[in-house]
N, C-alpha and C positions, 0 to 999 in steps of 0.2 A: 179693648179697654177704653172707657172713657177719657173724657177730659177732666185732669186736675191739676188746679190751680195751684202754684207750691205758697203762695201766701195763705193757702184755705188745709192746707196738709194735716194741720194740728188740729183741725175741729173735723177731719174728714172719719165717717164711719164705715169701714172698711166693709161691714156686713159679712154673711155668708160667712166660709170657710175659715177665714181669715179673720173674721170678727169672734165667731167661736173660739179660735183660738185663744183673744187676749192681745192679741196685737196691739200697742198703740204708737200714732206718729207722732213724733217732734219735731218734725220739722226737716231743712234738706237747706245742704252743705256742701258748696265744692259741686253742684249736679248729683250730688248721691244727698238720699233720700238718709234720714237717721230716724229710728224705733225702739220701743222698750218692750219687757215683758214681764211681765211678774210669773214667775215660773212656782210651781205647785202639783199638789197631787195627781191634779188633772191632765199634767203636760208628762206624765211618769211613763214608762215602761214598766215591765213588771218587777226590775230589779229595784227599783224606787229612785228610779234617776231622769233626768229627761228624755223622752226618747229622740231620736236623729229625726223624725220625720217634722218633729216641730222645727230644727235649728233649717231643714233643707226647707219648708217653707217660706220661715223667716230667708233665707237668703233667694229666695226664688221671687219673693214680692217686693223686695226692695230693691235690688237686681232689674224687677219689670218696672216697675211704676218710675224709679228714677230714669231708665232707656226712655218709658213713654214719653216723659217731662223732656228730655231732651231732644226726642224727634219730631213733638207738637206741632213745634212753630214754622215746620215743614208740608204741614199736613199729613205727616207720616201716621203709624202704627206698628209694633214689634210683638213679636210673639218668641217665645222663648223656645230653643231648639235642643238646649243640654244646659244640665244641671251637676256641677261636682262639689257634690259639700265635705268636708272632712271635719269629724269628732275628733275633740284634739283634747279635751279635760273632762271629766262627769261633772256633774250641776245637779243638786238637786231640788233645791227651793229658795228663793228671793228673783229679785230683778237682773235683766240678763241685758245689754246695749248692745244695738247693733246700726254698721252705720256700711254704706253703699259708697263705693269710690269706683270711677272707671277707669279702666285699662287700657280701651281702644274703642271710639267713637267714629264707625267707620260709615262710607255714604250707605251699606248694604247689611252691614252687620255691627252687631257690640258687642262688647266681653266686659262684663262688670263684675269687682268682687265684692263678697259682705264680708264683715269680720264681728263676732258676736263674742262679746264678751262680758264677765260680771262684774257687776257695779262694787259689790264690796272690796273688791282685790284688783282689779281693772284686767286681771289676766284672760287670754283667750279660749275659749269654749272652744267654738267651731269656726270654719269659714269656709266658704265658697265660693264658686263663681259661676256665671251663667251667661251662657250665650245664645244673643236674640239678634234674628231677620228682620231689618227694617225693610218695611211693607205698606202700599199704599193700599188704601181701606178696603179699596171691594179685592186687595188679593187675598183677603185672611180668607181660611180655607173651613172644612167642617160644613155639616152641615145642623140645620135646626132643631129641635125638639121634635118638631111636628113632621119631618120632613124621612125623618127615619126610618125604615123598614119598608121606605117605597119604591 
């Protein structure tokens, strides 16, 4: 993951995956990272309600990017090892908050929850939590595009 600045969080363009989604940042509170969504046809499953794989993204990005912000200034990097989100209400269309607190900020590892909930009623949606390896840069593992199949 790159470096991001949390004064620049609110103009940051998420791109890719996460930009397709609809994501947008507000900004970060407390070390956790806060984001909206405008939820729509396009975040549906077939029953016409949002599907889980949007709420476990959203808890999966904010979850990483607020770990990253806080292992930074270590020179560290985290990579996420588990993901538990749980659907707790259906949602079908408006804006959805969702805001990142941690649990346990440890020298090796983090446990961060999200809590995703809708703006009209402030009630809970979903929430999760996710736990990440803090990691100095050349341990992150994988290998490249080009590097594959050889």
């Amino acid at each position: 993951m790159s470096a991001i600045d949390p004064g620049e969080l609110e103009a940051m363009d998420p791109g890719g995956f996460v930009g397709a989604l609809g994501l947008v940042f507000d900004g970060v509170e407390d070390g956790g990272v806060r984001a909206h969504l405008d939820c729509g046809p396009g975040h549906h499953q077939p029953y016409g309600i949002v599907h889980g794989g949007v709420y476990a993204t959203i808890v999966e990005t904010l979850a990483s990017i607020s770990a990253a912000l806080d292992v930074m200034p270590q020179g560290k990097v985290v990579v996420g090892v588990s993901n538990s989100t749980d659907f707790l209400r259906a949602h079908r269309t408006g804006r959805i908050d969702a805001a990142a607190a941690a649990i346990h900020r440890g020298r090796l590892q983090q446990l961060w929850q999200v809590t995703i909930t809708r703006a009209v009623d402030g009630k809970v949606v979903a929430r999760g939590q996710v736990r990440l390896q803090v990691l100095d840069p050349d341990q992150v593992g994988g290998r490249a595009s080009d590097e594959v199949g050889r």
